[in-house]
N, C-alpha and C positions, 0 to 999 in steps of 0.2 A: 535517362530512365523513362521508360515507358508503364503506365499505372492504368493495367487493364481491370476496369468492374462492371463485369455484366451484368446489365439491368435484371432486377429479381436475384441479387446473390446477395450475403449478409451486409454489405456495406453500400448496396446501393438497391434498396430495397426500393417495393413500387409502391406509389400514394396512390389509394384512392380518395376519389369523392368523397364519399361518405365515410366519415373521422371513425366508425365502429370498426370498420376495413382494414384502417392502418396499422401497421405493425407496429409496436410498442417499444419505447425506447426503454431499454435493459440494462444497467450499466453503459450505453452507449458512449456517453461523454465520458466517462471516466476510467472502468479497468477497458474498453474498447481501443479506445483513443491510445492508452500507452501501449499497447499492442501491435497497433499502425505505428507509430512514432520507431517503439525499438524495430521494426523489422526497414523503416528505411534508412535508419541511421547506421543500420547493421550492413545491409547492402549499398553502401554509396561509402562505407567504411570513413565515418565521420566520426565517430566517439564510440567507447565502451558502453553497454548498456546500464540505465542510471534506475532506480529499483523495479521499476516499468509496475507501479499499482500505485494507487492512490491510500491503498488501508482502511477502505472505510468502516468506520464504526458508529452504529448507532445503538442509542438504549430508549427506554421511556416506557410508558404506558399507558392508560386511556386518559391521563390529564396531562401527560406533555411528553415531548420524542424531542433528542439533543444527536447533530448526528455533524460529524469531524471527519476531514481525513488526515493521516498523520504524514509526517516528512520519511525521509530518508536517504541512501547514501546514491551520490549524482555518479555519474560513468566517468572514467577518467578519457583526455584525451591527449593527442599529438603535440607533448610540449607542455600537459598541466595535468594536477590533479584534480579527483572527484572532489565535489564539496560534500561535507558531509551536513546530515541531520536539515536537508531542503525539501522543499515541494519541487518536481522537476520534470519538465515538459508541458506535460496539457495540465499538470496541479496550477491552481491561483488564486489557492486560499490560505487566509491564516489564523491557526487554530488559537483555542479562546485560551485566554488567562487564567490559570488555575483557581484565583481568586474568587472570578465570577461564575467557573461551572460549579465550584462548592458553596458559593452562596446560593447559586436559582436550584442546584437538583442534589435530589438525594443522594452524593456517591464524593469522595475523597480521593485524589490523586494520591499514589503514594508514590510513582515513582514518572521523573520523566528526564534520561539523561541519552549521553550519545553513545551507542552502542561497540562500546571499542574494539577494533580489530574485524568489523563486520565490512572491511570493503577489501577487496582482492587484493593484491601483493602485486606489484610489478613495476617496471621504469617510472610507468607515474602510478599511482596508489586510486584507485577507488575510496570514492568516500564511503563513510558510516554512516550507517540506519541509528535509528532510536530504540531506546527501551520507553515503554508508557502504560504505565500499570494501574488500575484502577480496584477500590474496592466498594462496594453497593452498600446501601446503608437502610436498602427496603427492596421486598423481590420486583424486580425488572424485568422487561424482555430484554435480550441483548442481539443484536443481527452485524454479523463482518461479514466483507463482501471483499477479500485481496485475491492475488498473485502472489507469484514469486515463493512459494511455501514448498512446491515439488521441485522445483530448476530455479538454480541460480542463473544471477544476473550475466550475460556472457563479458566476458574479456577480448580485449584486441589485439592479435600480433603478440599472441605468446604470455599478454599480460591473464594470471588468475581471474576467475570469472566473483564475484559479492558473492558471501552466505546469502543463502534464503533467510525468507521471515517466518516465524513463526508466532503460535497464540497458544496461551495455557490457561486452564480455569483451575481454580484453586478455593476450594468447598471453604467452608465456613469449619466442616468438622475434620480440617486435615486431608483432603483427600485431594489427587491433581490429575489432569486429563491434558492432551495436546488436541487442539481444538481444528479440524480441518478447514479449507482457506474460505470456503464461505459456509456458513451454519449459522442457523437462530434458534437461540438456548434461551430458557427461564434460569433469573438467578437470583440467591436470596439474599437476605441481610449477613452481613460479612464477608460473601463470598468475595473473589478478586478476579481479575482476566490481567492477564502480563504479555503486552504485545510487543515483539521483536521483528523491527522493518527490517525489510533488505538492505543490505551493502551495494556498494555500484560496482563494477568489471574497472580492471585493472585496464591496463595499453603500455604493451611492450614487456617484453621479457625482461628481468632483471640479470 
C-alpha cells in the first residue's frame, strides 16, 4: 500500500512559523485518527470495522469541565470475535469510577451497561457498544462530539455491519429529543442524556 498526502491537504497540513498561522487541531487525535484507522483496516481487509469514535462527552461550567470518552463494540475478525464495551484503536483511556464522578460533580450516573445485540451478526459477531446514561443535578453546559450516529460500523465478507450510536435528552418535565452526533446543549437540574455507542461489523457471512 501506497499512502498518498499532499502537502496542504487535511492530514498533512502546512506549519508555519508563526504558531497564529497554524492550523488548529480539531478532533484531530481522536474522531480524525479513527477515521484513518477504519479506512486502512477496511482496505488491506484486516478486521471489521470496530465503532471508529471515541464518544466524547463533556459537561461543566465556569468552576469546572469533566470530559470522557466512552467504549464500545471492537470489529470482528478472521477467526474471532469483537470484544465488546472497549476503547479500540487510537482510544487509551479509562473512564472514571462512578464513585468519584458523583463525588467531585453535580450529576448521578444512572445507567452504564453493555448494549446488547448492538454488534452485527455474522461467522464471528461484532462486539457491543455501551449504554451510559447520566442525569444533572444543576444546569450544565453539555458538548458530544461522536461518529458512527448516520452509518453503521461496516462488516466483512458478508458479515452485518454494528448499529449506529445514538444520544437522547430527556427534560426534566417529560419531554425527549434525539440529539445529533456533535451538539452543545444547556441543561438543567433533572434533566438526563442516554448515550448509545456503536456496535462493531461482523466478518463473514453466517
Amino acid at each position: 500500500m501506497e499512502i498518498i498526502l499532499p502537502a496542504g491537504s487535511f492530514l498533512n497540513p502546512t506549519f508555519h512559523d508563526d504558531p497564529s498561522r497554524c492550523p488548529a487541531v480539531v478532533g484531530g487525535n481522536i474522531e480524525i485518527s479513527q477515521r484513518v484507522v477504519d479506512t486502512l483496516v477496511k482496505a488491506l481487509h484486516l478486521q471489521a470495522c470496530s465503532q471508529g469514535t471515541m464518544n466524547n462527552f463533556i459537561f461543566g461550567s465556569a468552576q469546572f469541565g469533566y470530559y470522557e470518552t466512552i467504549c464500545g463494540g471492537a470489529g470482528a475478525g478472521n477467526g474471532y470475535d469483537g470484544a465488546s464495551a472497549r476503547h479500540t484503536h487510537m482510544t487509551n483511556t479509562a473512564i472514571t469510577d462512578p464513585e468519584i464522578i458523583e463525588r467531585r460533580y453535580p450529576v448521578r450516573l444512572r445507567e452504564f451497561s453493555i448494549r446488547r445485540g448492538s454488534g452485527g451478526n455474522g461467522k464471528w459477531h461484532g462486539g457491543d457498544g455501551v449504554v451510559r446514561e447520566f442525569e444533572f443535578l444543576e444546569p450544565l453546559t453539555v458538548s458530544l462530539l461522536t461518529q458512527h450516529r448516520l452509518t453503521s460500523p461496516f462488516g466483512v465478507d458478508g458479515g452485518e455491519p454494528g448499529k449506529p450510536g445514538r444520544q437522547m435528552l430527556f427534560t426534566a418535565d417529560g419531554q425527549s429529543k434525539e440529539l445529533p452526533p456533535s451538539t452543545t446543549i444547556q441543561v438543567h437540574r433533572g434533566d438526563r442524556i442516554r448515550i448509545e455507542t456503536p456496535g462493531g461489523g461482523a466478518w463473514g457471512a453466517t
